[in-house]
N, C-alpha and C positions, 0 to 999 in steps of 0.2 A: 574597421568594424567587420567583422564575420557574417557573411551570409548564411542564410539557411539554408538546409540542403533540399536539393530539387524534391518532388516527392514521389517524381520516378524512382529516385534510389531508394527511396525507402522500402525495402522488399523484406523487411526480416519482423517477424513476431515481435509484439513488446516484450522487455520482462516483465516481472514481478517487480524491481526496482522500479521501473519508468513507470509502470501506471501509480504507485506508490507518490512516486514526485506527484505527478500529475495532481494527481487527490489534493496534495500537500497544498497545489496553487491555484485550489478550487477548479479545474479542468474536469467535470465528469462528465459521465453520460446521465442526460435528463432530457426526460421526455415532462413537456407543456400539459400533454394532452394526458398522462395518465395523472398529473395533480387534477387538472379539471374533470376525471373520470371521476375523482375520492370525492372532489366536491359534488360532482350530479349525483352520487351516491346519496352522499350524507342529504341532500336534500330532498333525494325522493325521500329517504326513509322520514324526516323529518315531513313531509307530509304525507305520507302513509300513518307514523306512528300519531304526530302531535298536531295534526291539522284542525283535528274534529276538537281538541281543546282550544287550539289557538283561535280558530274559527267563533266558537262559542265565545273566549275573551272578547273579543275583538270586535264579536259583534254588540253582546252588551255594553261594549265602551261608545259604539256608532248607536245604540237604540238613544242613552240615555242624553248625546251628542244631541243627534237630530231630533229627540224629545223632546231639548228644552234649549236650541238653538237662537227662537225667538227670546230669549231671555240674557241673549250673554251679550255685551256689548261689543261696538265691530271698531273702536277709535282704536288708535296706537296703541298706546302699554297693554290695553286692556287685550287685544288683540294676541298680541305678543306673550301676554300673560296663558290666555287661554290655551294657543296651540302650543307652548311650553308643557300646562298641565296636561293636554291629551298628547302628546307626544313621549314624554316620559311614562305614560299609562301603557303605551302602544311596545316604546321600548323593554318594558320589564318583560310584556309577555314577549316579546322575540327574543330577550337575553338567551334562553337555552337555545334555539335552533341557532344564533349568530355563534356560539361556542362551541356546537360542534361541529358547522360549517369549518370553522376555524383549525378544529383539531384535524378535520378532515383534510385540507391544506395542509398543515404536517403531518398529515402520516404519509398522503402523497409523498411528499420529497424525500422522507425517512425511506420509503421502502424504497427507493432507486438507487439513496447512496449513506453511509453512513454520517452523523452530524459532525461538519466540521467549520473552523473559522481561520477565514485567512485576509491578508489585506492585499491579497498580490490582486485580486482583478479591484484594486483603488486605484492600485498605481497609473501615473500617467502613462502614455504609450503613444507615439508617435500617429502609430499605423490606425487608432484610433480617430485622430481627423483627419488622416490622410486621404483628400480624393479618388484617388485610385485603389487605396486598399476599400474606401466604402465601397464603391464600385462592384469592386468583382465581390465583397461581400455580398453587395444587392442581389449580383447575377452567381449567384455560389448554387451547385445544389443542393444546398440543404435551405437556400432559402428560396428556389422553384419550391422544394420539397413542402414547406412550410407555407407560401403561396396555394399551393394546388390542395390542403389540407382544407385551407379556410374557405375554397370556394367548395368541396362536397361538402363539410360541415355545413353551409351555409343554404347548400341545395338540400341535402339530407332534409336539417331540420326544417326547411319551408315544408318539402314534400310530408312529413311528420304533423304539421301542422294543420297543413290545408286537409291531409287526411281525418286527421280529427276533429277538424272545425266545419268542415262541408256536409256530411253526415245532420248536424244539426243546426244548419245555418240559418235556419227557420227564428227560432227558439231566442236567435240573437239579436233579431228584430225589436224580441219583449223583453230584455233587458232593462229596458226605462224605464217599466211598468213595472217589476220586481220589489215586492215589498226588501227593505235590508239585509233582513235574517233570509230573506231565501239567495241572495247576491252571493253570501260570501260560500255557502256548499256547493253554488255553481259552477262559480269558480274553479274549487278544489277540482273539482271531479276531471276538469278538462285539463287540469296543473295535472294532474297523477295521469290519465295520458301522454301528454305532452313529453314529461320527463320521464317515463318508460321508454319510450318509442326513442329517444333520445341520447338514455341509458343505452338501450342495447345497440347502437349505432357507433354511441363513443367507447364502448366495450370493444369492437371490432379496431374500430380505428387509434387507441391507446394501445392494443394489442403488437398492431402494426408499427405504430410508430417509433415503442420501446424498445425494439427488436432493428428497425433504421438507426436509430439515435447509437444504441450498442453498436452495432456494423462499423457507423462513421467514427464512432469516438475510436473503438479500437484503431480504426485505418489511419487515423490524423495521429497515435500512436505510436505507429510504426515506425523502425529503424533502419538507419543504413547500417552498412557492412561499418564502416567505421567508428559509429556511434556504440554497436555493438563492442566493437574491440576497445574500446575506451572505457568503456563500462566495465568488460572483462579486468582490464588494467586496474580499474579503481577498483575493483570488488578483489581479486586476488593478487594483486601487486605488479608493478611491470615487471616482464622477467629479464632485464636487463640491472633495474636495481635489486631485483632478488638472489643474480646472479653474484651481484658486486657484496651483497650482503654474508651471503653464504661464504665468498672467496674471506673477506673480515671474520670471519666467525671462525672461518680454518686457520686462519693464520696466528688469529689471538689461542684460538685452539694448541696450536703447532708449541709459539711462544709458551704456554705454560707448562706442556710437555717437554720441551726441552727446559725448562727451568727443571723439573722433577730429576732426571738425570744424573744428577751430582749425589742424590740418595741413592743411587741403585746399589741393591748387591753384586748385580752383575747383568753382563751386557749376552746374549747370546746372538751370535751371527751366523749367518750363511757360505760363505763369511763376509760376500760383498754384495750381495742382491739387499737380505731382510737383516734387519738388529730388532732384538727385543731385550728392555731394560726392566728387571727382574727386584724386587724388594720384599726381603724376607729375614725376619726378626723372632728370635724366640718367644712364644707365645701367639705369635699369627696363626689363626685357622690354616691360611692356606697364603701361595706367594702373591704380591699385587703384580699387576704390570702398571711401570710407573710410564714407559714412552715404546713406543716402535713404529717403525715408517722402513719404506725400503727405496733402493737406491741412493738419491741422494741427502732425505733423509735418513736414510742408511747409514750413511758417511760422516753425516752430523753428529749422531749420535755414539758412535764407535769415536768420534772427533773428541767429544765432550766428556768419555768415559777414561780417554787416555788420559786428557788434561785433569782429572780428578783420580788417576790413579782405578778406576771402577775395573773387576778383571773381566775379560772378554772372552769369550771361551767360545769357539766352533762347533755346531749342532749344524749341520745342515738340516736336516728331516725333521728335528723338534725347534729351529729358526721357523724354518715355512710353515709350522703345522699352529705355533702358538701364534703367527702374525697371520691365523686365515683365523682362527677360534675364539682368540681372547683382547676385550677392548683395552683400551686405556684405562685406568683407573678399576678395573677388573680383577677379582681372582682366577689364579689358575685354574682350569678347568679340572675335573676330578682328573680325566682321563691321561691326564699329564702331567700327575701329581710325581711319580716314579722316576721319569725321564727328568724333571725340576728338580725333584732331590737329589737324586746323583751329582746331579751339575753342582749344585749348592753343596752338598757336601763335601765335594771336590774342591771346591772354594774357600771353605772353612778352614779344609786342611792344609791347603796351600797357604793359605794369610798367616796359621798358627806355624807352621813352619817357620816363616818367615820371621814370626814375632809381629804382627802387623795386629793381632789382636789377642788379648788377655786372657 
């Protein structure tokens, strides 16, 4: 079993691959605290904008409750029956704020990371109930970090509270005296406090946290030097089998080149450095070059033109000049059109001499 690498070595940027994986096996960065900022959001506004109607529902549904309370019977079913129908009363008016409390929980996570699904954080995982690994989990710093969050939030919003509640601490005394309809705008007013003061507290602290969580997720990111070269490997090939690739590619290359050979019209040499194998047929625009290689391909091919009869003919300066200019399976170049006909013509004449051609 392979160990992981220390994360000292880890000293090198992620790529664009590895955070990619990452994505892939649900690993992002996600901050807690900016989905809970969407939700305090959505719910101030939801009691800024829909309070004063939900209020108004809600207390209609308590006036005509407590109006006619002495009338409804308090046994089992009937019981059951009763807070059934005032609970579904209660639920319909909160249906809109519980939906975009809701939307607001996804759009939190939306904006951190784009939507995706994966099954890899199901899978089982050793290090999952392992003692030691919860452990340093416990003592990790992101879970001080996480720690030390919950006690200012939790000071924060006391101090948020008592501020707003002390002020009129009087007022809370006569709350039991409070006809219904004046209970539920009370409420609000100190709720639309509360959640301002609370707002602009988890603004700061979302802020911060987004910008930690980013930090850490890049750094648990991070690569070693050889994780990098491995990658390198898998993304551009290793150059040991690209080398072995290429060597196959010249040789299958080589092979078909020397099969071409046996068609030349003619071989021109250096006459032992370079060979260039020449084909040229009435009607051709211009000559092909069917093979050429120097030294011991050189040899080869001068080898392969005897055994086929192919004539040879000595160029040193139009040998080197066609085997620096013109590829395989290439026309002669313009520029060498002159110095190629000569040769070839010279060719001609000699085969028809010979009777070698019609």
């Amino acid at each position: 079993m392979s160990e992981k690498p220390d994360e000292t070595e880890k000293t090198e940027e992620p790529t664009q691959r590895k955070l990619e994986e990452a994505h892939k096996k649900g690993d992002v960065a996600k901050s807690q605290e900016v989905t809970m900022w969407f939700a305090l959001l959505a719910m101030t506004m939801i009691v800024l904008l829909f309070s004063g109607a939900m209020v108004s529902s809600l207390t209609q549904v308590l006036r005509v409750f407590m109006g006619n309370i002495h009338e409804y019977s308090m046994d089992g079913p009937a019981l059951i029956a009763l807070f059934s129908v005032l609970g579904s009363k209660v639920a319909v008016i909160l249906l809109i704020p519980m939906g975009v409390l809701l939307l607001a929980a996804l759009a939190g996570n939306l904006v951190q990371h784009k939507p995706l699904f994966t099954a890899e954080r199901m899978k089982p995982k050793f290090e999952k109930i392992s003692l030691l690994a919860g452990t340093k989990r416990l003592f990790s710093p992101t879970s001080l970090v996480n720690f030390a969050k919950g006690i200012i939030k939790l000071i924060v919003v006391s101090i948020i509270m008592f501020m707003a509640v002390w002020p009129d601490r009087a007022r809370f005394a006569d709350i039991i005296s409070f006809d219904p309809s004046m209970l539920l705008p009370f409420v609000r007013i100190y709720a639309i406090k509360l959640l301002l003061g609370a707002l602009a507290v988890m603004t700061i602290i979302a802020g911060l946290d987004i910008m930690f969580q980013r930090f850490t997720w890049l750094k648990k990111q991070r690569m070693t030097m050889k994780e990098l070269r491995d990658e390198h490997k898998q993304m551009e090939g290793d150059p040991a089998i690209k080398a072995k690739l290429k060597q196959i590619r010249m040789e299958r290359g080589r092979k078909r080149m020397m099969a071409q050979v046996p068609q030349a019209t003619v071989v021109i040499t250096n006459p032992t450095h370079y060979a260039v194998a020449l084909k040229y047929e009435p009607g051709m625009p211009a000559p092909l070059c069917l093979a050429k290689g120097a030294d011991d391909i050189a040899l080869n091919i001068r080898e392969l033109a005897k055994e086929h009869h192919i004539p040879i003919v000595e160029n040193k300066p139009l040998a080197r000049a066609l085997h620096a200019s013109v590829e395989v399976d290439e026309e002669v170049p313009e520029e060498h059109y002159k110095a190629v006909a000569q040769v070839i013509s010279y060719v001609m004449r000699l085969e028809n001499k010979l009777g070698r051609r019609q």
